[in-house]
C-alpha positions as CSV (number, residue, x, y, z in Angstrom):
1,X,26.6,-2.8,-18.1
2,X,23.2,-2.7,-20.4
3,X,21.4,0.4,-20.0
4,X,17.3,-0.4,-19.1
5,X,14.5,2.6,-20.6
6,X,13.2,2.4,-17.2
7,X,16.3,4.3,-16.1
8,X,15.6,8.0,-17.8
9,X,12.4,8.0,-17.2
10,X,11.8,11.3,-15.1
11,X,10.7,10.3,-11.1
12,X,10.8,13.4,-9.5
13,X,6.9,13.7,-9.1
14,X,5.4,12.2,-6.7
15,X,3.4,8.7,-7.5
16,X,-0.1,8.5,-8.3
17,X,-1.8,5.7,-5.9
18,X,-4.2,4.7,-8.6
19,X,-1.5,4.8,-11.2
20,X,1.0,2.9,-9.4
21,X,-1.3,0.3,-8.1
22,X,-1.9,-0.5,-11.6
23,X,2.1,-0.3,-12.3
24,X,2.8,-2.9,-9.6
25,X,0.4,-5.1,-11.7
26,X,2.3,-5.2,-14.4
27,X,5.6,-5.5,-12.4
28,X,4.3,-8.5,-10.7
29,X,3.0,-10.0,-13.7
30,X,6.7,-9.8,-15.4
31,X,8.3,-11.1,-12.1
32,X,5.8,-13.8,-12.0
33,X,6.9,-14.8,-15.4
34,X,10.3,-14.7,-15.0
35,X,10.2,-16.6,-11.3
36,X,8.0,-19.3,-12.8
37,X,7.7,-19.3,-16.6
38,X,5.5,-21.7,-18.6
39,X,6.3,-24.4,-15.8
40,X,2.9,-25.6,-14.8
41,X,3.5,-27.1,-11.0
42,X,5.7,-23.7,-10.1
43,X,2.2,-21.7,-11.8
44,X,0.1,-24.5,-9.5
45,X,2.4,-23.1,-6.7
46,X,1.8,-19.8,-7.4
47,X,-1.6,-19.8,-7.6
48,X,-2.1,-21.6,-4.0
49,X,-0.5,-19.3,-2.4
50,X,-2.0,-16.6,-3.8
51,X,-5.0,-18.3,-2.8
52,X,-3.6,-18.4,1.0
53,X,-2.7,-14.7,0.9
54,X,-6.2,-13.9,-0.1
55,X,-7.9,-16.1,2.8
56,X,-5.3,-14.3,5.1
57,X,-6.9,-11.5,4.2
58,X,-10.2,-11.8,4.1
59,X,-12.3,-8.9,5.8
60,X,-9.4,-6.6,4.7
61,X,-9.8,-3.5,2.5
62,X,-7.2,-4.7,0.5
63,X,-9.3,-8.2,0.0
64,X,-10.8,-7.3,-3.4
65,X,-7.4,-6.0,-5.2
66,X,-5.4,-9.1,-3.9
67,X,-8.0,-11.1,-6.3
68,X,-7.8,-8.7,-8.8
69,X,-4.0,-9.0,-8.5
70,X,-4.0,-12.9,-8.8
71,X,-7.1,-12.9,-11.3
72,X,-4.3,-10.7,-13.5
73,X,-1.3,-13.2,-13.3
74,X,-2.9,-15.9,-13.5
75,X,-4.2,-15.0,-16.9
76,X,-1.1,-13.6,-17.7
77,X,0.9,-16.8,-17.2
78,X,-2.0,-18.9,-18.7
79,X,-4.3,-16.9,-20.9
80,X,-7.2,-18.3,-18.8
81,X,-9.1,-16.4,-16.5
């Protein structure tokens, strides 16, 4: 079985909130990209329900960094902002 770098890094510390935040970006920018690739109508998809999640939560604390979170895939699947 392939061996991934992500498997020696060291994790014994506990996880920065600000730092992981920012890792989960990045995670959910790679998933994104494999889920739904260069496929414009699964990107279209995406994007709408990103856009539901955000009205579900509108009000919330977490409201602002839900957009943030979309605003970064979507211009990582696209290049667009």
């Amino acid at each position: 079985m392939t061996k991934y770098k992500f498997e020696d890094v060291d994790t014994s510390n506990p996880p920065n909130a600000e730092e992981l935040a920012y890792a989960l970006m990045s995670a959910f920018g790679a998933l994104s990209s494999t889920v739904v690739g260069n496929d414009e109508e699964k990107q279209a998809e995406l994007f709408s329900k990103l856009d539901q999640a955000l009205a579900y939560n509108e009000g919330a604390t977490s409201y602002v960094e839900l957009a943030r979170l979309a605003q970064f895939t979507k211009f990582s699947l696209t290049g667009q902002q």
